[in-house]
Steps between C-alpha positions, in 0.01 A plus 500: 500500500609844422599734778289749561577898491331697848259730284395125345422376856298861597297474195383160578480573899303878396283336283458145762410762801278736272287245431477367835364828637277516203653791332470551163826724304277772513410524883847396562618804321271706658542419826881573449501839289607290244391452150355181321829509237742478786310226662473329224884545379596336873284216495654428182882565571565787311527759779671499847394705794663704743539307849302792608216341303597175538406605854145650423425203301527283784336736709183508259473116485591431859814305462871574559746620228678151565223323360425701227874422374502127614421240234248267579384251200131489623446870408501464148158661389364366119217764528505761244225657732426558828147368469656191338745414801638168581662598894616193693 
C-alpha cells in the first residue's frame, strides 16, 4: 500500500467526521467562515490548512487535531453526498 501524505489523511478524517455530525460541505463551511471551494479542495487533497485551522476544524466537529491527522482505514467515506452516507 502506498504511504499516505498528512493533507491525504485530513481529507479522509474531514470528510469521515463531517459526515458523522451530519454536516453537509456547505454547513461545514458556514459554520467555519469558510467557503464551499475550500472545503471541497481539503476533502479532496488539494489544499492544506493552517494548524490554526487545523485547530478550528477539530473544534467544530468535536475531536482533537490528533485525530483529524491520524489515519484510520475505517474512515474511508464512498458517499458522494451527505444524504448518501455510509458511516461505520
Amino acid at each position: 500500500m502506498e504511504k499516505l501524505k498528512s493533507k491525504d489523511i485530513l481529507a479522509i478524517n474531514l470528510k469521515y467526521y463531517r459526515y458523522k455530525n451530519n454536516l453537509s460541505q456547505e454547513k461545514f463551511a458556514e459554520m467555519l467562515g469558510s467557503t464551499l471551494p475550500y472545503i471541497n479542495q481539503l476533502e479532496n487533497g488539494r489544499r492544506k490548512p493552517t494548524l490554526e485551522l487545523l485547530d478550528k476544524f477539530a473544534s467544530k466537529l468535536n475531536v482533537t487535531s490528533a485525530e483529524l491527522i491520524t489515519y484510520n482505514k475505517k474512515h474511508h467515506i464512498d458517499a458522494k453526498r451527505i444524504d448518501e452516507k455510509k458511516v461505520n
